[in-house]
N, C-alpha and C positions, 0 to 999 in steps of 0.2 A: 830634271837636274836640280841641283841646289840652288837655293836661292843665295845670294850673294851674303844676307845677312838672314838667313832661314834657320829653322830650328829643324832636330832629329827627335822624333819621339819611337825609343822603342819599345816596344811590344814582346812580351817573352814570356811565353805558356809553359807553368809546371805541372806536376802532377796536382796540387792541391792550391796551387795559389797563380796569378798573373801579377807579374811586377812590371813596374812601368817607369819610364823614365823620360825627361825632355832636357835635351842638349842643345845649347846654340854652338851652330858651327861659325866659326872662323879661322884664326890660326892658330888655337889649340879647341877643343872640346871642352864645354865646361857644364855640368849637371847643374841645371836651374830647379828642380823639381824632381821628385822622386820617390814613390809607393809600390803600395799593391792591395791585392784584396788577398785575402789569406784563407786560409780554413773552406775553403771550394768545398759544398758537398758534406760536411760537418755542422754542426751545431754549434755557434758564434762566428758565420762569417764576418770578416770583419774589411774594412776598406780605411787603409791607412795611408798619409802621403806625407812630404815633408817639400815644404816651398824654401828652395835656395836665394829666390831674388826677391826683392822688393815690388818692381815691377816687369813687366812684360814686353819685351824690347826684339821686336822682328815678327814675323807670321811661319807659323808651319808651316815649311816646304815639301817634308821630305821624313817616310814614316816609315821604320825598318822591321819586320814582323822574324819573329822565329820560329821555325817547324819543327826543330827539334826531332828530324823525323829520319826511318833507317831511307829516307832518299837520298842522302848526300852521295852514297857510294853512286848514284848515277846523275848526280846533277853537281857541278862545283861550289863549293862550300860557302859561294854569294853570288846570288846572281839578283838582277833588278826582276821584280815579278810583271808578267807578260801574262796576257790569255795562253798562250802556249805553254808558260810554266804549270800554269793552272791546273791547264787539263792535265799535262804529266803528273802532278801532284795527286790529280785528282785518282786517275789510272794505276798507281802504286801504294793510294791510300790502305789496300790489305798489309802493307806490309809493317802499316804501325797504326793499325784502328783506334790505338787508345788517344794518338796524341792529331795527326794529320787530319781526320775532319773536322776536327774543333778551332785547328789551327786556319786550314783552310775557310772556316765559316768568318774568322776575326778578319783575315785578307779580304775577303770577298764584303763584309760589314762596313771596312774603311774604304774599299773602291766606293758603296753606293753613296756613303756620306761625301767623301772629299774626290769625286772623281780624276779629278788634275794630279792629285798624291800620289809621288815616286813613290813605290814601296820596297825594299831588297828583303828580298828573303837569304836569312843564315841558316847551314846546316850542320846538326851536331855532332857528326859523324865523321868531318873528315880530320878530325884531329888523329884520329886511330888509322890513318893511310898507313902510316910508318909501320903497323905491326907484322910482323917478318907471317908468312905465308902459316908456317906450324899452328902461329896462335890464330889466324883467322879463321882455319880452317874448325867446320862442324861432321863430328866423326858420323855423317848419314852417303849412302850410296852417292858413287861421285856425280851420278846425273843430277843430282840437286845442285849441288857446287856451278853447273853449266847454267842452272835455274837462278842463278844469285843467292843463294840461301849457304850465309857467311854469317862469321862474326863478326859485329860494326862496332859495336861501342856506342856511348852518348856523352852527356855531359863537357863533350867536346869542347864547347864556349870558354868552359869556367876552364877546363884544364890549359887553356892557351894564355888564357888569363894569368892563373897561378905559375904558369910558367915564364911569362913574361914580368912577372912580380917577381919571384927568385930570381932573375938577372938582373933586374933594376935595385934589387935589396945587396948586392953582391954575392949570393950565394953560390961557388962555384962549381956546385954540383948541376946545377942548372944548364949547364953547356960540357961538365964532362964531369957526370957522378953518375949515382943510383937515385934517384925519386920518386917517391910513393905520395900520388896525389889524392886524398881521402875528401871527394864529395858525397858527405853525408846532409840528407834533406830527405821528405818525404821519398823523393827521389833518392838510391845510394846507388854512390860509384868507386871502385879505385881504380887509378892507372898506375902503369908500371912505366918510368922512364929512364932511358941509359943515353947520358950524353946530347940530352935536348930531344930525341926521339922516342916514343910512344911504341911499348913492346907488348903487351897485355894489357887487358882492361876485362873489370866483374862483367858489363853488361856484354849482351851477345848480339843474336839475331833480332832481338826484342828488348826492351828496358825492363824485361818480370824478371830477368835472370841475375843472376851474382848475388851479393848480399839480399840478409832478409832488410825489405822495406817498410813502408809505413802503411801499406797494403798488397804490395807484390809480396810475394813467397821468397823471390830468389831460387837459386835453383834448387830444383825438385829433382825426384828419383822421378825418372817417364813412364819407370811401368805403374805411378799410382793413376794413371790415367785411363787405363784397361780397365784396373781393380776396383775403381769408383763407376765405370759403369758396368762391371757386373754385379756389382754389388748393390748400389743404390742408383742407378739406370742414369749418371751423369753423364752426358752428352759431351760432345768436344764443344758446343758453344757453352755451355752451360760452365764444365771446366776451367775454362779461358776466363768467364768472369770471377770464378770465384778467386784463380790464383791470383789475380790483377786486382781486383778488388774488394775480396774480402780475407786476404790471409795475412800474413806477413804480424806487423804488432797488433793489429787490429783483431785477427785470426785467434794469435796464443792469449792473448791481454781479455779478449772478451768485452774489451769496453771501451776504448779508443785508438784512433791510428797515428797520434800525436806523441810527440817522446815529453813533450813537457806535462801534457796528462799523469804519462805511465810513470815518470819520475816524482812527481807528485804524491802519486798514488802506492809508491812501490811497500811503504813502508808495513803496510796495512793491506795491500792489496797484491795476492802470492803469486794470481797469473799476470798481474802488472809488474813485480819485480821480474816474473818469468821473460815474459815480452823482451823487456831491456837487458837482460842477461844474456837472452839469444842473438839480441842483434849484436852487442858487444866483445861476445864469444866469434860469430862469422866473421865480425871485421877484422879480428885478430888473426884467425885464422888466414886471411887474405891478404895481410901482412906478412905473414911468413910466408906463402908461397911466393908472394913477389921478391920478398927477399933473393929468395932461393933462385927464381929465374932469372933477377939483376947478377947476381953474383955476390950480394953482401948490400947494404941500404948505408947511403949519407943523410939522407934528410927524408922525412914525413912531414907533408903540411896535409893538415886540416881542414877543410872548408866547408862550406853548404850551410842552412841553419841548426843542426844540430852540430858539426865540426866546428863552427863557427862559437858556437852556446852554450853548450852541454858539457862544461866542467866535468862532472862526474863521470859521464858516456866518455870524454877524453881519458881522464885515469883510469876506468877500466877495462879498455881498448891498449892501452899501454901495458898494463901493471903484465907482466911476467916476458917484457922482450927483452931484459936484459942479457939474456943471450946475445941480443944483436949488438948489443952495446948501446942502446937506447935506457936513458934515465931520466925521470920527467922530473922536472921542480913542482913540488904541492902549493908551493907559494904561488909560483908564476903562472901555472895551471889555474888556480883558484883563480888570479887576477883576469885570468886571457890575457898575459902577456902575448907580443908577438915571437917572442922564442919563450918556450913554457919547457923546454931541455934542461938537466940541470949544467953547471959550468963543466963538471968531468965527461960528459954526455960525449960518445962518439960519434952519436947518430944526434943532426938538429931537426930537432921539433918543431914546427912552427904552427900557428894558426895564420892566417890571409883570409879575410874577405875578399869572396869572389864578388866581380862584375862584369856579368855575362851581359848587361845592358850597355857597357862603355865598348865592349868588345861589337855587338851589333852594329851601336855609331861607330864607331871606327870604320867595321868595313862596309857601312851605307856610304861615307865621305870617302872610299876608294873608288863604289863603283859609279859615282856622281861627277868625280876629279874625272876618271878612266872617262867618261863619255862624254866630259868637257873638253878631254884630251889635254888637260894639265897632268900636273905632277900627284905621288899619292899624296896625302895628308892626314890629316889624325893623330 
C-alpha cells in the first residue's frame, strides 16, 4: 500500500526508449523528477532526466510498471502485480514477444532490489474495449476468434490521456464529436473516437501493424510471407524479425529508424526523403478512413515524439484534408502552438503532450486507495 507520504515511480517501456518518472503522492500528484534513456538499440543512446524538486521529501513506497502488452484483453487494465500475475504474464508472453519479456524482466528486476515494493501493472489495451465487434474482429477462420486472436490495439495509456486533456481544455468533441487521436513515436498509432468511445485503431493483434513505424512495417500484403520463403528461404521466425525490426523508416531510409535523422537528412538524401514521405502518406491515408468510419472529423490531436515535434511531418500529414474542412496555420504549426488549425478551420487541430507516466500513477494511487479501502484519488 502507499505510504502515507510515499513516492510513485513509474516505469514505461517503448519501443526505443524507457521513460520514467517519480511522483509524490498526496492529495494531488505532483512530478518531482522526470526522464528516459532514448535511442535503445541505436547509435547515441542517450539518458536524460529533468529534476522538479530541490530536495527529496518521503521514501519510495510504491513503483507502477507498464506492459504494454495484447494481455489486457484478459487481465484488467490495473491490477497490483502478484506471483500469480506473473506467471499469467508469463504464459501469454507469445502473444507480444516484442514487448512482455522485457517488461516482465524490469518487474521481476525491481521485486529483487526493493522486495517490500507495491508494483501495479497497467495495460494498454484496454482503452480499445469500446470498439464495436466489426472492428475487432480479424477476417481468419472463426476457430481462431475462440483462440483470442482479435484486434486490441495499444497506445491505450496516452489515448486516455489525450482524451481526458480534451475535456479538461473544453473541447466538446471529446464527450460527443469525432476524434482522431494520432500517437506518432517510434511507436505509431491512431484511434478513432465517436462521443468519448474508441471505434477503430491502426494497431491489431500485434503493434507491427497499421501505420509504417520506425522499424515495424505496418501492415503488410500476407502473401509476401509465402513469397520470401520461396524465394530466398525466409522462415516465419526470421520474417517476424525483419518486419518488427528492420523495416518500416529504417527499411526504405537505409540508414536510420529516427524521423529526426531522416528529416535532417532528406534534403540530400532520396531514400531518406523517401522514408518520411511514406510514413506521412499512411498517416494521411488513416485519417481519411477514420473520417469516413466517424462519419466526418471535429478535432485531430497530435501526440507522441514525432506528433508532438515534427512540424514538418505535421504539415504533411495535413496538407491536402481540406476536403475535411481541416486548415492548418504555417504560423502556429511552425510554433507547436497548442491549436496549430487556422481560425476558419472546421476541423481543430491540436498537438497535447501525452503523459502515459501521470496516467500509470494515477491508477497505481486507485489500486493502493482500493486496498486501503478509502476513496479513489489522483
Amino acid at each position: 500500500m502507499k505510504p502515507a507520504n510515499g513516492s510513485i515511480l513509474t516505469i514505461n517501456g517503448g519501443s526505443s526508449s524507457i521513460k520514467f518518472a517519480l511522483f509524490e503522492a498526496g492529495d494531488s500528484l505532483e512530478c518531482r523528477l522526470d526522464g528516459k534513456v532514448d535511442r535503445i538499440g541505436l547509435s547515441g543512446t542517450t539518458l536524460s532526466f529533468h529534476d522538479r524538486a530541490a530536495n527529496d521529501r518521503g521514501s519510495m513506497g510504491v513503483a507502477a510498471a507498464d506492459p504494454r502488452s495484447a494481455a489486457g484483453f484478459l487481465i484488467d487494465w490495473l491490477e497490483r502485480i502478484t506471483a500469480e500475475l506473473l506467471d499469467e504474464l508469463r504464459r501469454i508472453s507469445p502473444y507480444d514477444p516484442e514487448h512482455l519479456p522485457r517488461e516482465i524482466e524490469l518487474i521481476e528486476t525491481f521485486g529483487q532490489r526493493r522486495p517490500g515494493l507495491t508494483q501495479v501493472a497497467c495495460f494498454d489495451t484496454a482503452f480499445h474495449r469500446t470498439m464495436p465487434q466489426v472492428a475487432r474482429l480479424l477476417p481468419l477462420p472463426r476457430r481462431y476468434l475462440a483462440q483470442g486472436l482479435e484486434r486490441y490495439g495499444f497506445h491505450g495509456l496516452s489515448y486516455a490521456y489525450l482524451m481526458e486533456e480534451l475535456g479538461r481544455l473544453g473541447d466538446p468533441a471529446a464527450s460527443r464529436g469525432r476524434v482522431i487521436l494520432a500517437h506518432l513515436g517510434n511507436g505509431a498509432s491512431m484511434a478513432a473516437v465517436r462521443d468519448g468511445k474508441g471505434i477503430d485503431t491502426s494497431m491489431s493483434f500485434t503493434p507491427a501493424a497499421g501505420l509504417v513505424m520506425s522499424t515495424r512495417s505496418g501492415d503488410l500484403d500476407p502473401g509476401l510471407a509465402a513469397y520470401l520463403e520461396r524465394t530466398e528461404q525466409i522462415d516465419g521466425k526470421r520474417f517476424y524479425q525483419m518486419v518488427n525490426h528492420e523495416a518500416g523508416l529504417l527499411g526504405i531510409s537505409g540508414s536510420s529508424s529516427d524521423m529526426r535523422d531522416l528529416l535532417d537528412r532528406g534534403a540530400s538524401d532520396v531514400q531518406a526523403a523517401e522514408a518520411v514521405a511514406l510514413f506521412c502518406y499512411t498517416a494521411k491515408k488513416f485519417i481519411g478512413a477514420y473520417a469516413a468510419a466517424l462519419g466526418g472529423l471535429d478535432t485531430l490531436v497530435f501526440a507522441g515524439g514525432i506528433g508532438e515535434n515534427a512540424a514538418a511531418v505535421r504539415a504533411r500529414i495535413c496538407e491536402g484534408l481540406e476536403f475535411l474542412g481541416l486548415e492548418l496555420s504555417e504560423a502556429r504549426n511552425g510554433e507547436t502552438a497548442a491549436v496549430i488549425s487556422a481560425d476558419g478551420s472546421r476541423v481543430t487541430v491540436r498537438v497535447i503532450r501525452t503523459d502515459e507516466e501521470l496516467m500509470i500513477a494515477r491508477a497505481t494511487v486507485r489500486v493502493c486507495e482500493t486496498e486501503r479501502g478509502g476513496s479513489h484519488a489522483g
